[in-house]
KEVEX-565505 format. One line per 3 residues: number of its first residue (from 1); their letters; for each residue x, y, z of C-alpha. Coordinates in steps of 0.05 Angstrom, whole numbers, plus 5000, padded with zeros to 4 digits. Layout:
REM KEVEX-565505
NUM> A> X:Y:Z; ... $
REM end
This chain:
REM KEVEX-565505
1> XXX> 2910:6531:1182; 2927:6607:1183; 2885:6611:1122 $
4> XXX> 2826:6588:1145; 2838:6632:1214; 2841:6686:1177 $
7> XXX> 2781:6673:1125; 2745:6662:1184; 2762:6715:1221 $
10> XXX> 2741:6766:1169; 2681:6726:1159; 2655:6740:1240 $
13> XXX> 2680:6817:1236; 2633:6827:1173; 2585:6785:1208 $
16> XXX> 2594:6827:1267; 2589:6888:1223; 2659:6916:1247 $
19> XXX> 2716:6948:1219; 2790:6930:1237; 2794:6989:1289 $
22> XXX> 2728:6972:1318; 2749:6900:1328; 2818:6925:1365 $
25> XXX> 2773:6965:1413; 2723:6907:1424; 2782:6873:1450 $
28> XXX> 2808:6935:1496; 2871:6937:1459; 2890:6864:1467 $
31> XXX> 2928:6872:1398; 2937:6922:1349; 2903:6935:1274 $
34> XXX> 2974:6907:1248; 2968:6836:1284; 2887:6845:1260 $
37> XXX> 2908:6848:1187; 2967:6793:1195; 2916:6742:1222 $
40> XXX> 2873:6760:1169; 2913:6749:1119; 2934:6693:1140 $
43> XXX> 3010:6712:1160; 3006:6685:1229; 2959:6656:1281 $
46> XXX> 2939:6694:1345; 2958:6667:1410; 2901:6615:1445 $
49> XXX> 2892:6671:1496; 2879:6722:1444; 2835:6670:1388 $
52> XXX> 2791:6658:1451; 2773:6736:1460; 2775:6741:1384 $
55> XXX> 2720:6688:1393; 2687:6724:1452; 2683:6784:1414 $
58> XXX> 2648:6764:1357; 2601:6723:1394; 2634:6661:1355 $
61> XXX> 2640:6594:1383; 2727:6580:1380; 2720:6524:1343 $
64> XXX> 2687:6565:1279; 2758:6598:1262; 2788:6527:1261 $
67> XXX> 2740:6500:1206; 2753:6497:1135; 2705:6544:1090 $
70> XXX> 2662:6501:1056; 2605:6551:1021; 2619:6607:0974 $
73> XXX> 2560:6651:0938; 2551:6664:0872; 2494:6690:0823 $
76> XXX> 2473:6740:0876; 2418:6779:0873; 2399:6842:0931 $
79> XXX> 2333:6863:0939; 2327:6930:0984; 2284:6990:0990 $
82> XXX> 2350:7029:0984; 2415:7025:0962; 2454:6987:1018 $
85> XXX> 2524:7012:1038; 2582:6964:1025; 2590:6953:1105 $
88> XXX> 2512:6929:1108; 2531:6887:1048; 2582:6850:1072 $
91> XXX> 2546:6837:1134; 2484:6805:1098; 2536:6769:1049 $
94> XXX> 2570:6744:1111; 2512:6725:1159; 2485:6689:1098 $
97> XXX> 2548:6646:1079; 2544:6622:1164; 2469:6611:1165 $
100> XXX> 2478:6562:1092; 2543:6529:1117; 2508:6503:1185 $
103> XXX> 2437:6484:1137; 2477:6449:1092; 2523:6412:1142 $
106> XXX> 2453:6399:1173; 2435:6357:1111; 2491:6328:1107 $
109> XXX> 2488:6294:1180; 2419:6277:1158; 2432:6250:1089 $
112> XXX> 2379:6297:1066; 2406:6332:1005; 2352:6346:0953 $
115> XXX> 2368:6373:0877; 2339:6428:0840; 2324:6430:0775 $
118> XXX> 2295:6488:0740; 2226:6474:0705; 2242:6536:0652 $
121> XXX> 2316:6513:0634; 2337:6544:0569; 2283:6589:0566 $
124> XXX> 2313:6660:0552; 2268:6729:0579; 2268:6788:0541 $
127> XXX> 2197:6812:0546; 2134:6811:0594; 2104:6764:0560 $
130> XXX> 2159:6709:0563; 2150:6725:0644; 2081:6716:0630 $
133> XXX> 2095:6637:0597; 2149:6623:0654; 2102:6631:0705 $
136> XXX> 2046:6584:0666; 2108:6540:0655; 2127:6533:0725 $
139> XXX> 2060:6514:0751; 2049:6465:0713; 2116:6431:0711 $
142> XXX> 2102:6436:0792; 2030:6412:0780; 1998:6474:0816 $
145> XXX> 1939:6476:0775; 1910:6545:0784; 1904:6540:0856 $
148> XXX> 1923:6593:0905; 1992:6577:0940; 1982:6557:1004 $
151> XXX> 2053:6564:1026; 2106:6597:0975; 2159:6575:1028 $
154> XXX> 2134:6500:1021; 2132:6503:0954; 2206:6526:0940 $
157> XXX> 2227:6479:0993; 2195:6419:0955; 2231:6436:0894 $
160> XXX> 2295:6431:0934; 2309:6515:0951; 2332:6523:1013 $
163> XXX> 2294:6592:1042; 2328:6618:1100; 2294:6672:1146 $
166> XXX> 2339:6727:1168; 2318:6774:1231; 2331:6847:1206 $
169> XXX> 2385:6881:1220; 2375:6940:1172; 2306:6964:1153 $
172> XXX> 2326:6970:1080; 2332:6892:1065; 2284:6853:1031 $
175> XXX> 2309:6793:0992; 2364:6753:0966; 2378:6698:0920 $
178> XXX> 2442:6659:0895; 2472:6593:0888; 2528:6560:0925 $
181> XXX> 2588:6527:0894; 2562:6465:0901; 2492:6487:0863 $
184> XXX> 2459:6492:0916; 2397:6552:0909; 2387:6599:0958 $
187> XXX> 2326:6651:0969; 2328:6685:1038; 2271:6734:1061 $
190> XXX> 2274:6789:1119; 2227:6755:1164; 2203:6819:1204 $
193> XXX> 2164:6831:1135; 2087:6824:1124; 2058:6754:1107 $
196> XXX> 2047:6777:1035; 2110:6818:1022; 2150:6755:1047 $
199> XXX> 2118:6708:1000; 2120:6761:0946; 2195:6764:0956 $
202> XXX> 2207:6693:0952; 2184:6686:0890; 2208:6749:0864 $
205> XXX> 2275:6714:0882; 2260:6644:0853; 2254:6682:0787 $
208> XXX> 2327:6705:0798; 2341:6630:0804; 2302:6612:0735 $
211> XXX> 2306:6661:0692; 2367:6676:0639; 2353:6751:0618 $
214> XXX> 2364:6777:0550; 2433:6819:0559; 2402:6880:0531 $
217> XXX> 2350:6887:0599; 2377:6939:0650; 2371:6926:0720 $
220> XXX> 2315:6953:0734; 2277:6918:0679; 2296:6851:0695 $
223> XXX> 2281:6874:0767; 2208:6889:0745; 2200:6830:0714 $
226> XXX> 2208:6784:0773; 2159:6832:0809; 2115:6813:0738 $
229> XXX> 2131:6742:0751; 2119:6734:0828; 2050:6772:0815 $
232> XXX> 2024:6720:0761; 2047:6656:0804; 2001:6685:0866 $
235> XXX> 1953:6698:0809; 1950:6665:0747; 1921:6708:0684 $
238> XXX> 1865:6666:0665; 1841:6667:0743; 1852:6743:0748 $
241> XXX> 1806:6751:0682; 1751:6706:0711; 1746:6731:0776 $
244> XXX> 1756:6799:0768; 1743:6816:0699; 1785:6844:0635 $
247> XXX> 1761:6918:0650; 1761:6956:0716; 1758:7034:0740 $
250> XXX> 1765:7014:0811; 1770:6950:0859; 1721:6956:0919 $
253> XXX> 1756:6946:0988; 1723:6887:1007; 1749:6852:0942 $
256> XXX> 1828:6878:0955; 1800:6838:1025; 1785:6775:0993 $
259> XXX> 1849:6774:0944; 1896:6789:1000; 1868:6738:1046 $
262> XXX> 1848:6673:0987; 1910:6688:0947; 1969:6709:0999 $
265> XXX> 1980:6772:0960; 1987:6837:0975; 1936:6890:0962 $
268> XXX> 1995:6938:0923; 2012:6878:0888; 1946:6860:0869 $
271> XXX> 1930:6931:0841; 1994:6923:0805; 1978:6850:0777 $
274> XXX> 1912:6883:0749; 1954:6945:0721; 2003:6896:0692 $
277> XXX> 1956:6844:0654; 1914:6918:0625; 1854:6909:0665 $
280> XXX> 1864:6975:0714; 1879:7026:0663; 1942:7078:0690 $
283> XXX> 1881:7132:0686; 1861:7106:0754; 1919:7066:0784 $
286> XXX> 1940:7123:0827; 1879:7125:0864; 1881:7057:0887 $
289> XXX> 1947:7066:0905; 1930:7119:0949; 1888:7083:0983 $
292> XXX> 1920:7021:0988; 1988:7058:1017; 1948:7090:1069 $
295> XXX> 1978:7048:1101; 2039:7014:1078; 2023:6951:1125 $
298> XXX> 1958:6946:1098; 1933:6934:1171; 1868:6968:1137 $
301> XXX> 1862:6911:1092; 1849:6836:1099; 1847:6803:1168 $
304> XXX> 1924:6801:1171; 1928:6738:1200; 1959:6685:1152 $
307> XXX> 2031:6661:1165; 2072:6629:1114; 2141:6602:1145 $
310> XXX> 2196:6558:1118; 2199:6488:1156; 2251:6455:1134 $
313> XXX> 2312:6468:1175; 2268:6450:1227; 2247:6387:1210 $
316> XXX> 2321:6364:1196; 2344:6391:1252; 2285:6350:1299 $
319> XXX> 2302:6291:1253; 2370:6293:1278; 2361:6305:1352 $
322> XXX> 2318:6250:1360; 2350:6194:1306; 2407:6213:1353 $
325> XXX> 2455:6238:1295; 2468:6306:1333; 2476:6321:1412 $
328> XXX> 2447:6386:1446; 2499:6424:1441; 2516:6402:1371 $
331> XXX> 2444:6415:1354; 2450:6489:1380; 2510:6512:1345 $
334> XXX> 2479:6496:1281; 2412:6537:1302; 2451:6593:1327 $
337> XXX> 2420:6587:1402; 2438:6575:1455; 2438:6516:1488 $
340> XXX> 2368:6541:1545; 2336:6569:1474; 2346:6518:1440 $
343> XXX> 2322:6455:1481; 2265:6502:1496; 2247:6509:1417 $
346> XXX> 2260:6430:1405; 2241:6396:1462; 2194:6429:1501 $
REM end
């Protein structure tokens, strides 16, 4: 028991993004750092008095420090515009492990526990081309034709990854991708994002899941070639050539209008897909750039309207209300609500 208190207990303080000291003056000086670090490590167990404002402080419901862990991460993958700082880190890591625990407990009560199983198993990346393959590979293994994805956060769902949409907390965050211990894969996007960077992300992070990089790729190569990938599953090679061409100087706006709005995709990363597969020649890739990161919304471009949103949780979580597996209250702890919020989002 004072294990899981105290693996808990850090667990909430990352969550919370909080050091030792700052948790001690949350609490007004209830206890000291020392009786902090004891409970954290599992020497001793606070008081009740002092686990319930432990609880109140980090905006945890009491019960949470009494459970067993039951999720660990591994495989992990962070994609940010920057290089987070280890306290950001640890908050994402942490926020992560809650939001999976409560999905997968979801399942669990609903007997709704799908496996994954990767359609490019075995297949080892080492070059842009074998990116290139993969992405023909997966499409048809998921019988996508050459269709434009109507929802990327569907699709991964079908195949049995859970996608998770986390509410910023840091401007810098994009993606992330791992597995549990269990197996289990997990691609979560920063859903204050565009439309088209949040599908681009999701599959930049499925390619984290699939792929098994040669070990002589750095970082930032195998990082570019899940960009590569997640551009030629929005649009296959073969489609790009046909519709567009093999040879281009410049893409007129109204066509970076089309693309974005028939193929979900970004008008950067479409630029880039045509730079990529040799059709844009680097000559006259940094004017379209230019113009494309006039603004780096692309508000100027497409009619920004298309939504692409994972469903899943969701779904279980209605299928459990109303089969009468889970009560309200029940129902919002797992969602993270409370209880007003959440009969509002489920039953009104």
């Amino acid at each position: 028991m004072n294990a899981t208190f105290g693996n808990r207990l850090v667990s909430a303080r990352k969550q919370a993004g909080l050091s030792q000291d700052e948790l001690v003056a949350r609490l007004g000086g209830l206890v000291q750092k020392t009786a902090i670090a004891k409970y954290e490590r599992g020497e001793m167990l606070p008081r009740p008095e002092v686990a319930e404002k432990l609880a109140e402080a980090l905006d945890q419901p009491l019960d949470f420090f009494y459970s067993p862990v039951s999720v660990t991460l591994h495989n992990e993958e962070f994609r940010s515009n920057a290089a987070m700082g280890v306290k950001t880190e640890e908050k994402l890591k942490y926020t992560i492990i809650s939001k999976v625990e409560r999905y997968l407990e979801l399942e669990k009560l609903t007997h709704a526990s799908p496996v994954f199983k990767s359609p490019v198993e075995g297949m080892y990346i080492s070059t842009n081309q074998d990116v290139e393959e993969a992405a023909i590979e997966v499409r048809r293994a998921w019988d996508m034709g050459s269709h434009p994805i109507g929802s990327v956060m569907t699709l991964l769902e079908e195949q049995g990854v859970r996608v998770i949409d986390l509410e910023p907390f840091t401007k810098d965050f994009e993606g992330y991708s791992a597995y549990t211990n269990s197996g289990v894969p997990i691609v979560v996007v920063n859903a204050g994002a565009t439309t088209e960077r949040r599908r681009f992300t999701a599959l930049h992070e499925l390619a984290h899941l699939l792929f098994k990089f040669d070990k002589s790729l750095t970082k930032k190569e195998k990082e570019r070639m899940c960009h590569w990938f997640a551009g030629a599953m929005l649009i296959p090679r073969d489609v790009f050539f046909e519709t567009w061409g093999q040879y281009r100087t410049r893409f007129a706006p109204l066509e970076l209008h089309l693309a974005k709005d028939k193929y979900g995709i970004s008008a950067y990363a479409f630029i880039m897909r045509a730079y990529n597969l040799g059709i844009l020649p680097n000559a006259y890739l940094t004017g379209m750039r230019n113009y494309v990161l006039t603004d780096p919304l692309e508000m100027h471009i497409g009619s920004n309207t298309s939504t692409d949103l994972p469903m899943r949780f969701d779904q279980l979580m209605l299928r459990a209300l109303y089969e009468g597996y889970i009560t309200l209250n029940k129902g919002a702890a797992l969602a993270e609500l409370s209880l007003d919020l959440f009969i509002k989002h489920y039953t009104q």
